[in-house]
C-alpha positions as CSV (number, residue, x, y, z in Angstrom):
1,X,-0.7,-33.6,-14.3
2,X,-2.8,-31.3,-12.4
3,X,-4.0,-34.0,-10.0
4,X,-0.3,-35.0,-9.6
5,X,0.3,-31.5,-8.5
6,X,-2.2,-31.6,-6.5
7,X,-1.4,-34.9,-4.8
8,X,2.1,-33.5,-4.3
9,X,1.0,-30.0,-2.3
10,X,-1.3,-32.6,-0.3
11,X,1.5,-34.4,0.7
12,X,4.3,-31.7,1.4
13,X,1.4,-30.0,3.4
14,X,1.0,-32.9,5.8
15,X,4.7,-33.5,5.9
16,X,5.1,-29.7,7.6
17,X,2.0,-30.0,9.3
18,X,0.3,-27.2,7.0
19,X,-3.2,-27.0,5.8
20,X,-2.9,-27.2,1.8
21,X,-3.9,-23.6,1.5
22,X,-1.8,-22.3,3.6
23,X,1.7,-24.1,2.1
24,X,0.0,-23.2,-1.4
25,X,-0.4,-19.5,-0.2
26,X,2.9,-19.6,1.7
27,X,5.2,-20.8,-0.8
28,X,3.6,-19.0,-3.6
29,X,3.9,-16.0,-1.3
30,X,7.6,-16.6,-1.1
31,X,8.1,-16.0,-4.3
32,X,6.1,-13.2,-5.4
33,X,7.6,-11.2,-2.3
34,X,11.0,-12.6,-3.2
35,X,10.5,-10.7,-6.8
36,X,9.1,-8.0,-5.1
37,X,11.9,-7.0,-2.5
38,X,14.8,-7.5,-5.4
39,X,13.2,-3.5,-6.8
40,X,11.0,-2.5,-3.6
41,X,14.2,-1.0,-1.1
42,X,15.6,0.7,-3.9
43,X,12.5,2.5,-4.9
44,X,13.5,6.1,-4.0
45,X,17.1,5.4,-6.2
46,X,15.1,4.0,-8.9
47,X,12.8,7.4,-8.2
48,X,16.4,9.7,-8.2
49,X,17.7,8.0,-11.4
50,X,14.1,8.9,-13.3
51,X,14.5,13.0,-11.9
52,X,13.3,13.0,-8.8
53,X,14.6,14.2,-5.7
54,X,13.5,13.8,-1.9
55,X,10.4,15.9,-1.8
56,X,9.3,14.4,-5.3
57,X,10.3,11.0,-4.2
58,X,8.0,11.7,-1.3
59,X,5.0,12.5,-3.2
60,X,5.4,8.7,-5.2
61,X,4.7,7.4,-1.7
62,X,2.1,9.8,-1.3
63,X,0.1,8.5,-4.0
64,X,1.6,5.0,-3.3
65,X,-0.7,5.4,0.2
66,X,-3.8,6.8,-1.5
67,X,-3.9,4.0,-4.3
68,X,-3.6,1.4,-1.5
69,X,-6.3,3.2,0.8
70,X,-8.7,3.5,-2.2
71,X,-8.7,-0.4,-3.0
72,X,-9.5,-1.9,0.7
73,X,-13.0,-1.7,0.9
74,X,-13.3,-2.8,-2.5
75,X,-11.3,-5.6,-2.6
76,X,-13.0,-6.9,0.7
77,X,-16.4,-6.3,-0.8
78,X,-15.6,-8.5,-4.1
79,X,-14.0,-10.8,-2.0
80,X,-17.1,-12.0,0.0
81,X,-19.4,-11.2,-3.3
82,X,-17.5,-13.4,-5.8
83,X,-14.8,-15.7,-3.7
84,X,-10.9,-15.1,-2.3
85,X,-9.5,-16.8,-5.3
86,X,-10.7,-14.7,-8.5
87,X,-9.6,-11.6,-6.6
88,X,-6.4,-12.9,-6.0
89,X,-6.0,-14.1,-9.7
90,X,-7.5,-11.3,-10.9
91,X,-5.6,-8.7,-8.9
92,X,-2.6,-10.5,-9.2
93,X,-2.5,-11.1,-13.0
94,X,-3.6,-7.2,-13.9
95,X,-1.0,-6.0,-11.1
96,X,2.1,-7.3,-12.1
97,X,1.2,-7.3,-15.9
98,X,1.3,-2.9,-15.0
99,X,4.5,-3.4,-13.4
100,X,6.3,-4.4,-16.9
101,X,5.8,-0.5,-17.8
102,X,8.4,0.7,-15.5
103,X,10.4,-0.6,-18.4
104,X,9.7,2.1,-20.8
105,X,9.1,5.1,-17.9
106,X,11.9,8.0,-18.2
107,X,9.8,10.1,-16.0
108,X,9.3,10.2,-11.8
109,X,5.3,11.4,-12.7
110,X,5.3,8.4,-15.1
111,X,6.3,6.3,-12.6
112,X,4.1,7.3,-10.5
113,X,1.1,6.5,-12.5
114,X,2.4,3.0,-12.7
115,X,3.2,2.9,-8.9
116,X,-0.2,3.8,-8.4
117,X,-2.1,1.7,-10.8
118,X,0.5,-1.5,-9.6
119,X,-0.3,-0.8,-5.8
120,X,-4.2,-0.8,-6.7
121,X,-4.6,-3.9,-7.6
122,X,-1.9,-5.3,-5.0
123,X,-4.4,-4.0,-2.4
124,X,-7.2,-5.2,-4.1
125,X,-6.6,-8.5,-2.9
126,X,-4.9,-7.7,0.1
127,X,-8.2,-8.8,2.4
128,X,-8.5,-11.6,0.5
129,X,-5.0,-13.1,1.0
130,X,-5.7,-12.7,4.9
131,X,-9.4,-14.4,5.0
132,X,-8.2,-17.0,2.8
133,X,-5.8,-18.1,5.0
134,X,-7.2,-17.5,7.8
135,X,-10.3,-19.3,6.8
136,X,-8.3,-22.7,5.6
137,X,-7.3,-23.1,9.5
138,X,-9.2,-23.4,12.8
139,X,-9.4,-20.5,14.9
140,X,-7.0,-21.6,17.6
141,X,-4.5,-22.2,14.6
142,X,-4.9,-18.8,12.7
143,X,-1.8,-17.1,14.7
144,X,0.3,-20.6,14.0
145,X,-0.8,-19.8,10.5
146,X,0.3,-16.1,9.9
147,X,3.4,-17.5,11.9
148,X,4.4,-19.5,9.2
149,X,3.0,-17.3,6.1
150,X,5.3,-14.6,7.9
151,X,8.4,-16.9,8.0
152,X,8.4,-17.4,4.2
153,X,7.7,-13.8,3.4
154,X,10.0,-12.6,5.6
155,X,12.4,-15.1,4.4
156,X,12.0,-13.8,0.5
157,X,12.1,-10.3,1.7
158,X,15.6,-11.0,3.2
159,X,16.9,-12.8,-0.3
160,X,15.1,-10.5,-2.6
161,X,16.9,-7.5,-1.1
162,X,20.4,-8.6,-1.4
163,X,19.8,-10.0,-5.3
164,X,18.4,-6.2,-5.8
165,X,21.6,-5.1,-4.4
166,X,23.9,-7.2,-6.6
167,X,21.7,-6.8,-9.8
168,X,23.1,-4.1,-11.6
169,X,21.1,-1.2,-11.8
170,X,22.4,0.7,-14.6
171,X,19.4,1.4,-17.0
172,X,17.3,2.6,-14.3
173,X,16.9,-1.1,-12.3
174,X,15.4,-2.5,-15.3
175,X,16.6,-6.1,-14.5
176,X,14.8,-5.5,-10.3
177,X,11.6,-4.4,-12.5
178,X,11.8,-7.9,-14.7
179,X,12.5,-10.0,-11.9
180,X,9.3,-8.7,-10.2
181,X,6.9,-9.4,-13.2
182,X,8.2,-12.4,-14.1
183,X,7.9,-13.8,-10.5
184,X,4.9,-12.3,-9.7
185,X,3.1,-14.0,-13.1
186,X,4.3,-17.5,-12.1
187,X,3.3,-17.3,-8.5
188,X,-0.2,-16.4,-9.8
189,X,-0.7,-19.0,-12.2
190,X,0.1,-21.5,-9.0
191,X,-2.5,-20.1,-7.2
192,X,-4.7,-20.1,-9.7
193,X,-3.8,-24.1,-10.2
194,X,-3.6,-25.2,-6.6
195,X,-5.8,-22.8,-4.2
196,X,-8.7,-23.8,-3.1
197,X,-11.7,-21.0,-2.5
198,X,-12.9,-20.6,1.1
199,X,-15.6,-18.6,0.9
200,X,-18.8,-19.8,2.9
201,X,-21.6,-19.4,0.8
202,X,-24.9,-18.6,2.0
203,X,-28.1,-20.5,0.8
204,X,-30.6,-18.8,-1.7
205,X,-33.1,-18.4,1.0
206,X,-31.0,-17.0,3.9
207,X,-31.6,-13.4,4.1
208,X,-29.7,-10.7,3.0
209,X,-27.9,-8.1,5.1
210,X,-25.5,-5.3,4.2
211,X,-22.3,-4.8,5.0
212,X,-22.3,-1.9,6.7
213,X,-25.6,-3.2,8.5
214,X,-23.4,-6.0,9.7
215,X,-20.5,-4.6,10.5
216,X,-22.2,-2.1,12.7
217,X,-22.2,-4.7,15.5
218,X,-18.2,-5.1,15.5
219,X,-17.6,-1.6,16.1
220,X,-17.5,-1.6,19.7
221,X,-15.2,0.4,21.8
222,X,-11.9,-2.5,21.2
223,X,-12.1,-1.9,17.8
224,X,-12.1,1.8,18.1
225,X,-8.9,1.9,20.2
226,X,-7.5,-0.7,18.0
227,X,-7.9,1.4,14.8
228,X,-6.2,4.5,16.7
229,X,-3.7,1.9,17.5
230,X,-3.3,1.4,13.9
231,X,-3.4,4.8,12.8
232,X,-0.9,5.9,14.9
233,X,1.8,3.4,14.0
234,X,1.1,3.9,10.7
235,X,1.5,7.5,10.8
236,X,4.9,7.0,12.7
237,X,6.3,4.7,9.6
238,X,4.9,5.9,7.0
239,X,7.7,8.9,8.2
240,X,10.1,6.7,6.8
241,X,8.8,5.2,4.0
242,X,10.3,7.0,1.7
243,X,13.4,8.2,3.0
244,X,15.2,4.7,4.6
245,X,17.2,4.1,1.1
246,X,18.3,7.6,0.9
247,X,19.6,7.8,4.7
248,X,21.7,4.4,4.2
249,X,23.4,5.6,1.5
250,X,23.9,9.5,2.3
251,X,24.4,9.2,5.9
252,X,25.5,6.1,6.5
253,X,27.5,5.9,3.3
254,X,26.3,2.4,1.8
255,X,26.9,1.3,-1.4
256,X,23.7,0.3,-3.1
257,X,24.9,-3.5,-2.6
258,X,25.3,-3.3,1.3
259,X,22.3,-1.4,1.8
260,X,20.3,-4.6,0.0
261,X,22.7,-6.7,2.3
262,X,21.7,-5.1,5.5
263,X,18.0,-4.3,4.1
264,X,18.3,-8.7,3.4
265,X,19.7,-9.2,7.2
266,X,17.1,-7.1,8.5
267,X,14.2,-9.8,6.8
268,X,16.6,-12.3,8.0
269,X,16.3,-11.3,11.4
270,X,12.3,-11.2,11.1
271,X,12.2,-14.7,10.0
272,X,13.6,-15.6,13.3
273,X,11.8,-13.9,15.1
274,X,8.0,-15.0,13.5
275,X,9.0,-18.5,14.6
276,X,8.8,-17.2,18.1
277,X,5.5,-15.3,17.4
278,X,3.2,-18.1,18.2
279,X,4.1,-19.7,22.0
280,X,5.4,-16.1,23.2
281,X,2.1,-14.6,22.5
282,X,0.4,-17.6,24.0
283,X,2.5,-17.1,27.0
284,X,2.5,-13.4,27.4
285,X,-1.0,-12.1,25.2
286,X,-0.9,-10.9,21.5
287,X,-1.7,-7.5,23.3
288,X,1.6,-7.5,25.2
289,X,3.8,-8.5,22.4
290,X,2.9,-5.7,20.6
291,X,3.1,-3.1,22.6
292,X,6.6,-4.6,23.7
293,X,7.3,-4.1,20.0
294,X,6.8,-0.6,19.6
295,X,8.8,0.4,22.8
296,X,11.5,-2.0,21.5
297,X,11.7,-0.8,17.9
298,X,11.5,3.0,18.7
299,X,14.2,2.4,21.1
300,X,16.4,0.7,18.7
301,X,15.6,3.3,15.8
302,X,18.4,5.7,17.8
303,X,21.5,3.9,17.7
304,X,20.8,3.0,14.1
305,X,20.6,6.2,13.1
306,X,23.9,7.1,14.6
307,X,25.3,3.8,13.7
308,X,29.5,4.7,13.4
309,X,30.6,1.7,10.6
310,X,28.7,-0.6,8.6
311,X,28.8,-3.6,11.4
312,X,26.7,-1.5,13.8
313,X,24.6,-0.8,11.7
314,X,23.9,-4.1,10.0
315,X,23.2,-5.3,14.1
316,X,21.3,-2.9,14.9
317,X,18.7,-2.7,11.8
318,X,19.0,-6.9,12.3
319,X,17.5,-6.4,15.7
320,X,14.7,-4.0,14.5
321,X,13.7,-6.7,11.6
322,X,13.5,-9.2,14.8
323,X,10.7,-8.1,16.6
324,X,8.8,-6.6,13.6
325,X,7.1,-9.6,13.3
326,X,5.1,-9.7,16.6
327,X,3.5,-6.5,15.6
328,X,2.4,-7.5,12.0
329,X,1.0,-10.9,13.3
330,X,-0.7,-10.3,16.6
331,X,-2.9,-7.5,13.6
332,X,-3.7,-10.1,11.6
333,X,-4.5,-12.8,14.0
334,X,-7.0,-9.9,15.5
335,X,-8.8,-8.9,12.6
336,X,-9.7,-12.0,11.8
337,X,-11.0,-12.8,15.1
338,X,-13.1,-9.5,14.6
339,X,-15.0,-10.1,12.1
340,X,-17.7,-12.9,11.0
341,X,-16.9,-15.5,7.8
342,X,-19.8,-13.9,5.9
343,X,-17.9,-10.6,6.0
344,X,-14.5,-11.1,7.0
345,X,-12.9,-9.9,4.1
346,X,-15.3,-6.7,4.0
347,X,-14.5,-6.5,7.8
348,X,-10.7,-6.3,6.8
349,X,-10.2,-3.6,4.6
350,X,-12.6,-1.7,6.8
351,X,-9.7,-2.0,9.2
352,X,-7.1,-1.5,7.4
353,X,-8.5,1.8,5.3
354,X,-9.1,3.5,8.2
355,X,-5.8,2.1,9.6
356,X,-4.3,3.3,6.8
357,X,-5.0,6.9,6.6
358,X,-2.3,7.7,8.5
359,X,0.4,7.1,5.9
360,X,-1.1,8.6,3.3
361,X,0.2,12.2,4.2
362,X,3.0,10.7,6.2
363,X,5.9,10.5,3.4
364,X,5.8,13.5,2.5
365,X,6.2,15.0,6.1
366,X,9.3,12.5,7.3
367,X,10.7,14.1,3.4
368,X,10.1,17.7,4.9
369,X,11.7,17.2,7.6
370,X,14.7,15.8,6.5
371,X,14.7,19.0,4.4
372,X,13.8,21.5,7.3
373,X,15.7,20.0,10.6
374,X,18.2,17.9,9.0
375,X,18.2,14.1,8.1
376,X,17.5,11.9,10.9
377,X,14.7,14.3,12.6
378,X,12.2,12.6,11.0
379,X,13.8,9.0,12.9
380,X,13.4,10.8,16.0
381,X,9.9,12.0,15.6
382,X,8.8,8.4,14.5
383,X,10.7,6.9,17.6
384,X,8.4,9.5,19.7
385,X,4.5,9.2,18.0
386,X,4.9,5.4,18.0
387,X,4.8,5.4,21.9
388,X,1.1,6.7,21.2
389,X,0.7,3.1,20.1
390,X,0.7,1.5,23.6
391,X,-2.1,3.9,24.8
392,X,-5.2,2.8,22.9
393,X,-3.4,-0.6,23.0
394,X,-3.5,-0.9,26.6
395,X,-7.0,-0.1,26.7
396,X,-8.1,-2.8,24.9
397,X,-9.3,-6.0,26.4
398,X,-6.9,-9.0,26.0
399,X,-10.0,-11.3,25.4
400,X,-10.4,-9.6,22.1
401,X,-7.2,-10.8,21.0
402,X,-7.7,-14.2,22.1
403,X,-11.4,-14.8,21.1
404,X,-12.3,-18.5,19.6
């Protein structure tokens, strides 16, 4: 039965013109993000019906962002010691195992806990998942290949957030909390049947070298600026993190159920928009898109904000999932082409640790704000730091984004 399985990913992967690993990756992908988005938007309610309130709510990111800057490094290190697959499985199984005790939490600093202990591990093999696909395709292919991963996550963001906002969430979104689990269990045991590991292993004889030795060659001045890059767009979202839900439904006066809607149109939108990912940036330069990106999105951040009726805003949040998706892709495509097979996925959570300091502290400020100047301040501000983006951007060579 297994080889039958096998036979029939084999197939389907040559029918879309997809490498087996990345279909197997994609699809399973799909559905643990599917599970994922039905209790992820609704977070901070989920946060307000367990006692807390903005600030608190604020502080669950908070230690959201430190759990997930804490497991980068590791995770890349015990990907390139041990392989891309156990990590996945590993992280995978313990990860959404955790997640079942949101169940019995009637607590926000219990929740928390569980938050935290849940992101670990989802981060853990977060440099994995992008060496292993990156690794299953030729180089010239990897930005077709996030293209496509993209698609199907976007596309099970988009449905997973209008279930969550059907489900009913009385009983603290118990049912959102199952969904995830379950999901998330059966996606892993598909990766553990059909992946295959990509991990180039070195002979017994061929020296040894550290990672940090290594890696010191890659920090040159592109990578640098790219990392500010990073930092500073992190920094401007992680503003938001944590207050999105609450601004939809206070301000803009959704119900629970069109929030997920618009939250599911917004994914919708970003689907669209990663099949255009590929030729555009082969036309214009990964470099370009993405600083096209952030000018576009903190432009569009305004109206939304003062959307007038429930039509507006659905457009208007639809347009900011469209051109998400050049920003997210043209990163992965370039820390891949960073770094060296031996150490990619050590290479990777280098980058994004140090990328992601800069939502770590972020939540909590966007929450104070809200609280000091008034509720869509802390849009504003985001709109505003983001433009830092295209600085360090501009500076960097567009051969480093297109390297073979």
């Amino acid at each position: 039965m297994t080889k039958n399985g096998r036979w029939i990913v084999s197939r389907l992967g040559s029918f879309l013109c997809l490498e087996r690993n990345v279909l197997v990756f994609s699809v399973t992908s799909l559905l643990i993000n599917f599970g994922a988005m039905v209790f992820q938007p609704f977070i901070p309610l989920y946060l307000a019906s367990v006692g807390a309130d903005i600030p608190e709510t604020s502080l669950v990111f908070v230690g959201i962002a430190i759990a997930t800057n804490l497991m980068y490094i590791p995770g890349g290190i015990l990907a390139d010691r041990i392989g891309r697959k156990p990590i996945i499985v590993l992280g995978n199984v313990i990860g959404f195992g955790m997640f079942l005790a949101l169940l019995g939490v009637n607590d926000w600093t219990m929740a928390l806990v569980v938050l935290f202990g849940t992101t670990a591990f989802s981060t853990l093999v977060q440099p994995a998942y992008s060496a292993i696909v990156a690794e299953s395709v030729k180089v010239k292919e990897r930005v077709r290949a996030f293209g496509t991963l993209y698609v199907l996550v976007y596309l099970a963001w988009a449905l997973g957030s209008v279930l969550g906002g059907f489900l009913p969430y009385a009983g603290r979104f118990q049912l959102n909390i199952l969904v995830v689990a379950i999901t998330g269990l059966v996606a892993t045991l598909g990766r553990f049947v059909f992946l295959k590991e990509t991990r180039q292993r070195k002979p017994s004889s061929a020296p040894v070298k550290s990672v940090s030795y290594s890696f010191l060659g890659h920090l040159t001045r592109n990578v640098w600026l790219v990392l500010i890059a990073l930092l500073i767009f992190n920094f401007s979202s992680g503003l938001l993190v944590s207050i999105y839900a609450f601004f939809s439904t206070m301000e803009l006066h959704l119900s629970t159920t069109e929030f997920g809607i618009m939250v599911g149109f917004g994914y919708l939108a970003s689907m669209v928009g990663a099949f255009g990912v590929g030729r555009l940036s082969k036309k214009f330069g990964i470099r370009t898109i993405m600083i096209l990106t952030v000018l576009l999105e903190g432009s569009l951040i305004v109206p939304w904000i003062y959307s007038p009726n429930l039509t507006f805003a659905f457009l208007f949040y639809a347009l900011l999932g469209f051109f998400s998706p050049f920003f997210f892709v043209g990163n992965q495509t370039l820390m891949n082409n960073v770094s060296t097979p031996e150490e990619r996925s050590s290479i990777i959570g280098f980058i994004l640790m140090t990328a992601g300091l800069g939502s770590i502290i972020s939540p909590y400020i966007g929450a104070e704000l809200w609280v000091l100047l008034g509720p869509r301040i802390p849009f504003l501000v985001s709109a505003i730091i983001a433009v830092g983006v295209i600085i360090p951007l501009a500076l960097v060579q567009e051969s480093l984004f297109e390297r073979d």
